[in-house]
C-alpha positions in Angstrom: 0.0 0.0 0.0 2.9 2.3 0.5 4.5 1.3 -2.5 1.1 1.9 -4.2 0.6 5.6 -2.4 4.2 6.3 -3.5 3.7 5.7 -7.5 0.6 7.3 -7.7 1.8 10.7 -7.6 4.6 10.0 -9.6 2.1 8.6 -12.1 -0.2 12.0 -12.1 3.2 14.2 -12.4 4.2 12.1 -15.2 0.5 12.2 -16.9 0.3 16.1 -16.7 3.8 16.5 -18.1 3.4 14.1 -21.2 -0.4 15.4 -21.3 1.2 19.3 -21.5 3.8 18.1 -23.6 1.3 16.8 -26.0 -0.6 19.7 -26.0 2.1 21.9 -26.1 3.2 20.2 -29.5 -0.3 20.0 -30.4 -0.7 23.7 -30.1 2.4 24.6 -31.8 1.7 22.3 -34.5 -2.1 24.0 -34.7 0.1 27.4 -34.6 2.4 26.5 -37.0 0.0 24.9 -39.6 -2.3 28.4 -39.0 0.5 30.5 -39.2 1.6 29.4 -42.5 -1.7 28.9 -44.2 -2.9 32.4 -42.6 0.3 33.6 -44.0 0.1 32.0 -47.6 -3.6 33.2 -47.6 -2.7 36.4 -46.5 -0.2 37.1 -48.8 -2.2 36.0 -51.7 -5.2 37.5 -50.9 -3.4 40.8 -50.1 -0.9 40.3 -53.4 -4.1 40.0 -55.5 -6.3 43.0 -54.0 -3.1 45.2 -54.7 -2.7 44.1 -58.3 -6.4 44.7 -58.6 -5.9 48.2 -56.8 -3.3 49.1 -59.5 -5.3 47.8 -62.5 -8.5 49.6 -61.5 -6.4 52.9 -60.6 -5.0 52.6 -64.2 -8.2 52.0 -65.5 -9.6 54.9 -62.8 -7.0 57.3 -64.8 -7.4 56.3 -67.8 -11.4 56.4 -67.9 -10.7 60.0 -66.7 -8.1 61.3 -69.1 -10.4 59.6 -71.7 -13.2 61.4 -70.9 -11.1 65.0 -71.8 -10.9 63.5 -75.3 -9.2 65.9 -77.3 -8.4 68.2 -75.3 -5.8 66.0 -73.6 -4.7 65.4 -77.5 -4.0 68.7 -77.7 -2.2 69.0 -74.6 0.0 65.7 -75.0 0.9 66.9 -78.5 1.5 70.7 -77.0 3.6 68.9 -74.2 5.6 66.8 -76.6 6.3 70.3 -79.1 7.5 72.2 -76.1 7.9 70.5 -72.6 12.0 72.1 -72.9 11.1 75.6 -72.9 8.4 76.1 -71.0 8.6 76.3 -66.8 6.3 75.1 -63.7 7.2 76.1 -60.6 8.3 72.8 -58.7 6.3 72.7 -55.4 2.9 73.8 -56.4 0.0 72.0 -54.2 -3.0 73.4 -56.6 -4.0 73.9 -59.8 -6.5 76.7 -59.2 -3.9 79.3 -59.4 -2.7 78.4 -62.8 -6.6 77.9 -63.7 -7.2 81.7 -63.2 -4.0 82.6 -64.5 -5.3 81.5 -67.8 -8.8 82.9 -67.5 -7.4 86.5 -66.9 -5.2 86.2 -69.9 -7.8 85.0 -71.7 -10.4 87.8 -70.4 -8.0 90.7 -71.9 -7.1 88.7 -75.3 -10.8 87.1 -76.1 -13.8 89.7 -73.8 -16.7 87.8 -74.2 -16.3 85.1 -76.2 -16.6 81.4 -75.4 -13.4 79.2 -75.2 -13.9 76.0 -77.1 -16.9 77.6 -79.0 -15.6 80.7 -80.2 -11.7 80.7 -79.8 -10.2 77.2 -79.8 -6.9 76.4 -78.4 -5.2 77.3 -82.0 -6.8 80.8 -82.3 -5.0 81.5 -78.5 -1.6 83.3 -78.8 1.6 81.5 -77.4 1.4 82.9 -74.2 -2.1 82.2 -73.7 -1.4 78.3 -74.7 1.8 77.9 -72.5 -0.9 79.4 -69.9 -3.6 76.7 -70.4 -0.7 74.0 -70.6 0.6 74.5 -67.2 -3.1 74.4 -65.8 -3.5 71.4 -67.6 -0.4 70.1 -66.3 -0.7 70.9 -62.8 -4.3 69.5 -63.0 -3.1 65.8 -64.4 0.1 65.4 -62.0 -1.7 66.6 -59.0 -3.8 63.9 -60.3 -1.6 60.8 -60.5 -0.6 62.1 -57.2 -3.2 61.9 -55.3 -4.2 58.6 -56.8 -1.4 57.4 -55.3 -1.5 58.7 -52.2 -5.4 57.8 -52.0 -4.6 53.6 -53.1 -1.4 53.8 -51.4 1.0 52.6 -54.3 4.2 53.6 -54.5 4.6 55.1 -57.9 1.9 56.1 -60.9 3.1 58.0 -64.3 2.1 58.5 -67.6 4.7 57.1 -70.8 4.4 59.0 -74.3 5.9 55.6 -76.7 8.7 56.6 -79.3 8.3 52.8 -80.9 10.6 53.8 -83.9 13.3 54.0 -81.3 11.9 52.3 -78.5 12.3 55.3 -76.2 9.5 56.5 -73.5 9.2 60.0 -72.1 7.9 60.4 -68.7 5.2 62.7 -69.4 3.2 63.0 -66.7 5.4 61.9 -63.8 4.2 61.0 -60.6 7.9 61.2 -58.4 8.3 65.0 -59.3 12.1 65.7 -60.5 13.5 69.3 -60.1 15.3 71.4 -62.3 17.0 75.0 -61.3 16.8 77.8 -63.9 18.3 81.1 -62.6 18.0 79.7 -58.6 14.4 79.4 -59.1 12.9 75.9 -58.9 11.2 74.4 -61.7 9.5 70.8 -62.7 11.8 68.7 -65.1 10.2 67.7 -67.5 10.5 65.0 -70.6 12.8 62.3 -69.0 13.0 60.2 -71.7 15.0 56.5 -71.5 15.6 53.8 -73.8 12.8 50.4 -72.7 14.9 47.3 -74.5 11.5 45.3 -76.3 13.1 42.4 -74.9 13.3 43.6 -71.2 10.3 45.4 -71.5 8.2 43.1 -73.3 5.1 43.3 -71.6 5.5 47.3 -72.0 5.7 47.3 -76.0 3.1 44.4 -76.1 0.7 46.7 -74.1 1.6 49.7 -76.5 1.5 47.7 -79.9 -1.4 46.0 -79.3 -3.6 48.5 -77.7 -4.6 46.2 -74.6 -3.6 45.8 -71.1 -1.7 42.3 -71.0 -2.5 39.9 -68.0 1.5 39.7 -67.0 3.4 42.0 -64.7 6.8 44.0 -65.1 9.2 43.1 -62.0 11.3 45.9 -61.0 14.5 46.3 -58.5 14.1 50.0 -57.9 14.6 52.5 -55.0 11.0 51.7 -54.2 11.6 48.1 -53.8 10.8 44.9 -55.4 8.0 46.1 -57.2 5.5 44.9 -60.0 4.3 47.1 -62.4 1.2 47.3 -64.6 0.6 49.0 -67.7 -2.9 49.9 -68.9 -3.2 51.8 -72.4 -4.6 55.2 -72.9 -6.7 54.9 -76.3 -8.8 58.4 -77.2 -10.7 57.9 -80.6 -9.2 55.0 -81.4 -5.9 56.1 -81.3 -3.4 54.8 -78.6 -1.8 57.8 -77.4 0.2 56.5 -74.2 0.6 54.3 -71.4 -0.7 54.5 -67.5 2.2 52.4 -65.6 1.3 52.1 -61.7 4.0 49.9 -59.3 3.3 48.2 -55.8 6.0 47.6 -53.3 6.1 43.9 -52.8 8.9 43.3 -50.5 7.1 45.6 -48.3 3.8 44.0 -48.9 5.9 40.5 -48.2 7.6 41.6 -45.3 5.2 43.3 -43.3 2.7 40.0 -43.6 4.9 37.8 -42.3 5.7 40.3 -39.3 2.1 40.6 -38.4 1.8 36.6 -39.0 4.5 36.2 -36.3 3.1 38.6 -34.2 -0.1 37.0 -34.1 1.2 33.7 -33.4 3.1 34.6 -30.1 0.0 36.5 -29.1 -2.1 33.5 -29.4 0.3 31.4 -28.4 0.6 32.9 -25.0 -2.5 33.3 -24.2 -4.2 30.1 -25.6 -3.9 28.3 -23.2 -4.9 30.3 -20.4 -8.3 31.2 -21.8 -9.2 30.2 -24.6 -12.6 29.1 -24.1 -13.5 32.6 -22.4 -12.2 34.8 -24.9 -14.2 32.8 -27.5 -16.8 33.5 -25.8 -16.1 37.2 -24.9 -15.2 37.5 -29.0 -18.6 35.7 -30.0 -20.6 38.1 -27.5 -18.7 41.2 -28.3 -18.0 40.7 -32.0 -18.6 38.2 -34.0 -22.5 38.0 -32.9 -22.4 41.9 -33.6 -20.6 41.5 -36.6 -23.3 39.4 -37.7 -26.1 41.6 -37.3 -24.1 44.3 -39.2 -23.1 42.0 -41.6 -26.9 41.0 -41.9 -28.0 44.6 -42.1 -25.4 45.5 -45.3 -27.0 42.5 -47.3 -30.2 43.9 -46.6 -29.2 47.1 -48.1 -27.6 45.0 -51.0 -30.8 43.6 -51.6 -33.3 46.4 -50.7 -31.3 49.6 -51.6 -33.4 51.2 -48.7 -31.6 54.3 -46.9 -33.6 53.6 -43.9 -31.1 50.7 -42.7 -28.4 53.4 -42.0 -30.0 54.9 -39.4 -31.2 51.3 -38.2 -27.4 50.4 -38.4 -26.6 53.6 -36.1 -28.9 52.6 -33.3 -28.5 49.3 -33.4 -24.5 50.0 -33.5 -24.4 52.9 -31.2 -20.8 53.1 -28.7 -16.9 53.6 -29.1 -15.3 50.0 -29.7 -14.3 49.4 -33.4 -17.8 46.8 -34.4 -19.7 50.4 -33.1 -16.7 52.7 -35.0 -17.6 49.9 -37.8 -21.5 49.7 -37.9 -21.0 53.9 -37.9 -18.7 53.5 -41.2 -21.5 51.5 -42.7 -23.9 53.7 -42.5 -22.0 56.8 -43.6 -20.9 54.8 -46.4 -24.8 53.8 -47.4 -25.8 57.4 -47.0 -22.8 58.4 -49.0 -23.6 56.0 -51.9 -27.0 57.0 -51.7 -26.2 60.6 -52.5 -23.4 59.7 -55.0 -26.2 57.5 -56.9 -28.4 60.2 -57.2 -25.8 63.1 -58.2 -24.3 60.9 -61.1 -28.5 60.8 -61.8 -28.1 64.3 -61.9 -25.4 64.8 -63.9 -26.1 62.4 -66.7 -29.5 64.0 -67.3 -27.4 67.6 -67.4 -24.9 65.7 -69.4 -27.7 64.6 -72.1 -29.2 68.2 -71.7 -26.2 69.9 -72.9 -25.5 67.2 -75.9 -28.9 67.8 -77.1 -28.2 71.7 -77.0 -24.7 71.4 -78.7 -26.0 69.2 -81.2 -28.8 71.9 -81.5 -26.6 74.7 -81.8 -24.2 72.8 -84.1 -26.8 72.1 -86.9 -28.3 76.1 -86.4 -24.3 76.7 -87.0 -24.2 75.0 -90.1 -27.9 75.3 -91.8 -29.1 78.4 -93.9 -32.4 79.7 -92.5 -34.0 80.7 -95.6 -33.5 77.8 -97.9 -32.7 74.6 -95.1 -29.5 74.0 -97.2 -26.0 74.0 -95.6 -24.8 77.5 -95.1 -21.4 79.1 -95.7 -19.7 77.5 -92.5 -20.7 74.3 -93.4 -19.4 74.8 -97.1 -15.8 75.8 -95.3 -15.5 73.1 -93.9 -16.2 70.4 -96.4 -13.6 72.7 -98.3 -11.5 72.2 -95.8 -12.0 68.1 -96.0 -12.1 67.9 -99.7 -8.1 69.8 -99.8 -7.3 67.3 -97.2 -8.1 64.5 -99.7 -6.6 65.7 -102.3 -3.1 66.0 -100.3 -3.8 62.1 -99.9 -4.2 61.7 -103.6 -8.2 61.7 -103.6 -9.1 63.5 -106.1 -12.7 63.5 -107.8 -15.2 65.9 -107.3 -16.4 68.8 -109.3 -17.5 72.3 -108.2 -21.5 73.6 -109.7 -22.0 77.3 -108.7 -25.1 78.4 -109.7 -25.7 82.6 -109.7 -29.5 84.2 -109.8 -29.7 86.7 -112.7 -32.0 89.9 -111.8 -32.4 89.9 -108.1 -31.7 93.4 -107.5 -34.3 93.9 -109.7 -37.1 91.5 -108.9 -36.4 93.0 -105.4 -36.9 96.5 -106.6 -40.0 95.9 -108.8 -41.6 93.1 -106.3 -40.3 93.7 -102.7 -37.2 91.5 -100.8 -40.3 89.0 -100.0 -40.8 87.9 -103.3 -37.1 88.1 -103.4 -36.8 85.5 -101.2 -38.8 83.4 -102.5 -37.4 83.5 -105.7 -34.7 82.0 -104.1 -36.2 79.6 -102.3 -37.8 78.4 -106.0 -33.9 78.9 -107.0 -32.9 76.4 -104.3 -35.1 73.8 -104.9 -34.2 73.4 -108.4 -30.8 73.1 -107.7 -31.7 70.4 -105.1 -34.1 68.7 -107.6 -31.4 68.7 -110.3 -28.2 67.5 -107.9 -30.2 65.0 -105.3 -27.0 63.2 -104.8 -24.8 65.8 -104.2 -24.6 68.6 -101.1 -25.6 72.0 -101.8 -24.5 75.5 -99.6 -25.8 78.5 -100.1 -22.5 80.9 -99.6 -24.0 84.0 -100.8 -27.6 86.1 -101.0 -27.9 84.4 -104.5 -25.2 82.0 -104.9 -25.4 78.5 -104.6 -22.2 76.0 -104.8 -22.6 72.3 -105.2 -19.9 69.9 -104.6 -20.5 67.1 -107.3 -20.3 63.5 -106.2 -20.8 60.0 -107.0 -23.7 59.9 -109.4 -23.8 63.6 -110.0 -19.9 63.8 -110.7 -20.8 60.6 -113.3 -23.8 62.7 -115.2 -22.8 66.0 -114.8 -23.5 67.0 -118.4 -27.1 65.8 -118.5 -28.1 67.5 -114.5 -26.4 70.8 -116.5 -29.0 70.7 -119.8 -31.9 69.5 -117.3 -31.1 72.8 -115.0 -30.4 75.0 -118.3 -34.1 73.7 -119.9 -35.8 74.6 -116.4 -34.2 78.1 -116.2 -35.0 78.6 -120.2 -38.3 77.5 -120.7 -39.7 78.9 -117.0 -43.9 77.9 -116.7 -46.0 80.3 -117.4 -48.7 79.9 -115.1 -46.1 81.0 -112.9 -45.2 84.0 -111.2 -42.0 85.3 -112.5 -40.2 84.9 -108.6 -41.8 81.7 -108.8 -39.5 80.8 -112.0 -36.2 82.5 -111.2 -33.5 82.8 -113.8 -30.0 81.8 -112.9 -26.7 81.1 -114.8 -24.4 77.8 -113.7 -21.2 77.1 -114.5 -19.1 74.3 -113.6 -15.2 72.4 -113.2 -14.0 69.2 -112.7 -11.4 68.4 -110.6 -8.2 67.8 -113.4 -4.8 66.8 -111.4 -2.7 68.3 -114.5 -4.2 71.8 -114.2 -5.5 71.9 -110.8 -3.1 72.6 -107.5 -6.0 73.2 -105.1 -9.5 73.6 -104.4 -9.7 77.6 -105.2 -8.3 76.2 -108.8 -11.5 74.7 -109.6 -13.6 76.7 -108.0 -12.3 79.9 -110.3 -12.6 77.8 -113.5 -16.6 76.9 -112.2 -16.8 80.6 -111.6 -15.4 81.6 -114.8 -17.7 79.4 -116.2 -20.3 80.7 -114.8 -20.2 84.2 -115.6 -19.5 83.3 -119.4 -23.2 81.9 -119.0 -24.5 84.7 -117.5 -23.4 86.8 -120.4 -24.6 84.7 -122.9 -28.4 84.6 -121.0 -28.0 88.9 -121.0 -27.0 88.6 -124.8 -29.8 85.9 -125.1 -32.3 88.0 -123.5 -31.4 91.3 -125.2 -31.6 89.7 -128.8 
């Protein structure tokens, strides 16, 4: 019996020491297997969100710059003419400054008339453009900037591609550089390096083929191991440049495996100790709350109903972080709330002002009296045609058609009759050329530019106008029946430099038959 007495407690010592040693390797084993898995997980998941982040900020920049269409064409090809001479100051903050800059310069040069509708930017004088550039600059770098601060990625810029030499110019720059001119401190601006195709594959492949690739550049750099992603700009179907954005992941590695280490020793210590109570105390004072708030979002995902952020604030109402959490939530639903309807707002003002500008463009370019295109729209179709002709297309003809008498069927019937001898005028000219566009450039001149079926039968459209001006109806009135003289050219390479060419030989041919209808009707 006292042999017995004496090996039980030796028994229940060495019990509880295997039994700790057990779970001591039990719980490091748990820990260890966690650790790594929460690690792995961690690390992908969080590798993933931030190539995500830097794909969606390109995109996020790029739907932006797109949206300024043109007028960032204009200011990349400005940038590209004269980024060497002109000067920013290096540490501005704002672009407001530079914004009204422009305007006053613009106030003294242009009073009272619209930029973009009645001066565009290559009516403004040199000082005026280098004005609007550095707004325009300022606006995009602060830009990059703060996208960068805002998705916390270490570096964002905009490339301009020089493919013929493989060169890239850091246009809009995201790490400013400075450059002192007189001990005054300016942005540097136009770095410009040489991208081997072969290191930079994924870089050219982005830029030749228009499309952001699935791969990522790897960089050694001063920021880190880093991986970079390129995401085309593309404005009217033309690629114009590249949005490259980086994230630091040796940072990104490093920092999870601190936390994950962290973590472990915290848990470790404590796990066995209470385990069982701070589930508990985690289940009451989180997760069961977390939950609720959890349930609560879904509902708003389902039922869009406003309502559920203030139901979120009373049901979440105190200062730990599920409460600081719950309060987020419902901000944020408000927020998106108010975010939905302004971009309700601003497409309907967005459709509003097409529908005006549209409006106002085909007032700009219509003739009130007859409904035909007016002089503005002739200049520009001009203005087209001479741009063809540079490219070696070359047929069209030129019909100008002249009223005879005007002056004096205004005199002898008043300017009404007058103008309705010219609407009768108008629609004989449309009736004759239906295939071609007619502009009325003058009080009584009409010029149509012949094409396709027109430009083919030119000769018979001219006898079937000539008969209908010659033999007028008479059980008409004589503004109802309006005499006119056409003349016409055909676009001839041999003789022809330019558009005015043929339009003076149509001219010339024209007045020969207005003096043969005044010898006509004097006879």
């Amino acid at each position: 019996m006292n042999h017995a007495e004496m090996e039980k407690p030796r028994q229940t010592k060495s019990f509880i020491h295997w039994l700790l040693w057990i779970f001591f390797f039990y719980t490091v084993v748990i820990l260890l297997v966690t650790g790594v898995s929460t690690y792995v997980s961690q690390l992908n998941i969080y590798r993933q969100q931030c190539e995500k982040d830097i794909r969606n900020i390109g995109q996020y920049l790029a739907i932006m710059m797109e949206n300024d269409g043109q007028d960032f064409v204009t200011y990349q090809k400005y940038y590209m003419d004269h980024y060497e001479d002109i000067n920013i100051p290096y540490d501005f903050d704002e672009y407001q400054t530079a914004l009204n800059h422009f305007w006053e310069l613009y106030e003294k040069e242009y009073p009272g008339q619209a930029f973009g509708v009645d001066v565009t930017f290559e009516d403004l004088s040199p000082d005026l453009k280098e004005a609007y550039f550095i707004y325009f600059h300022e606006y995009w770098l602060l830009a990059f900037e703060n996208a960068r601060k805002a998705f916390g990625i270490p570096y964002s810029y905009y490339l301009v591609m020089k493919p013929d030499i493989y060169d890239v110019v850091y246009m809009i720059d995201g790490e400013r550089t400075e450059k002192i001119v007189k001990n005054n401190s300016y942005l540097y601006l136009g770095d410009e390096y040489y991208n081997d195709p072969e290191k930079y594959k994924i870089l050219w492949d982005t830029w030749f083929s228009g499309e952001p690739q699935n791969g990522y550049m790897e960089f050694d750099n001063s920021w880190g191991h880093t991986y970079g992603y390129y995401t085309p700009l593309v404005i009217d179907g033309e690629t114009l440049g590249i949005i490259a954005t980086e994230i630091d992941v040796a940072t990104v590695n490093h920092e999870i495996l601190s936390n994950t280490i962290r973590q472990l020793l915290s848990v470790m210590a404590v796990i066995c100790a209470g385990n069982i109570i701070i589930m508990l105390v985690i289940y009451h004072l989180f997760l069961k709350r977390t939950k609720v708030l959890e349930q609560e979002v879904r509902r708003y995902s389902e039922e869009k109903d406003v309502m559920i952020a203030a139901q979120i604030e009373s049901e979440f109402a105190g200062n730990d972080e599920i409460s600081s959490l719950g309060h987020q939530f419902a901000t944020m639903i408000l927020e998106i709330d108010t975010h939905i309807k302004n971009l309700i707002q601003t497409s309907k003002k967005l459709e509003d002002t097409r529908q005006k500008a549209d409006a106002m463009n085909e007032l700009a370019n219509k003739d009130a009296l007859t409904g035909v295109r007016n002089k503005n729209a002739y200049d520009k179709e001009v203005t087209k045609i001479e741009q063809e002709m540079v490219h070696g297309n070359g047929e069209f003809g030129i019909v100008i058609v002249d009223m005879n008498f005007l002056k004096r069927m205004n005199d002898t019937y008043g300017h009404d009759k007058g103008n309705v001898a010219i609407q009768c005028l108008c629609k004989l000219v449309c009736d004759t050329f239906a295939h071609s566009p007619v502009f009325r450039i003058g009080g009584d001149e009409f010029v149509i530019l012949l094409k396709g079926n027109d430009y083919q039968n030119i000769e018979e459209l001219v006898a079937s106008f000539n008969q209908a001006v010659e033999n007028p109806d008479p059980a008409k009135e004589e503004w109802e029946c309006p005499s006119a003289s056409l003349g016409y050219a055909l676009y001839d390479s041999s003789i022809d430099n330019n558009f005015a060419s043929v339009f003076n030989r149509a001219d010339e041919a024209m007045f020969e038959r207005k003096k043969e209808m005044k010898a006509l009707r004097n006879d």
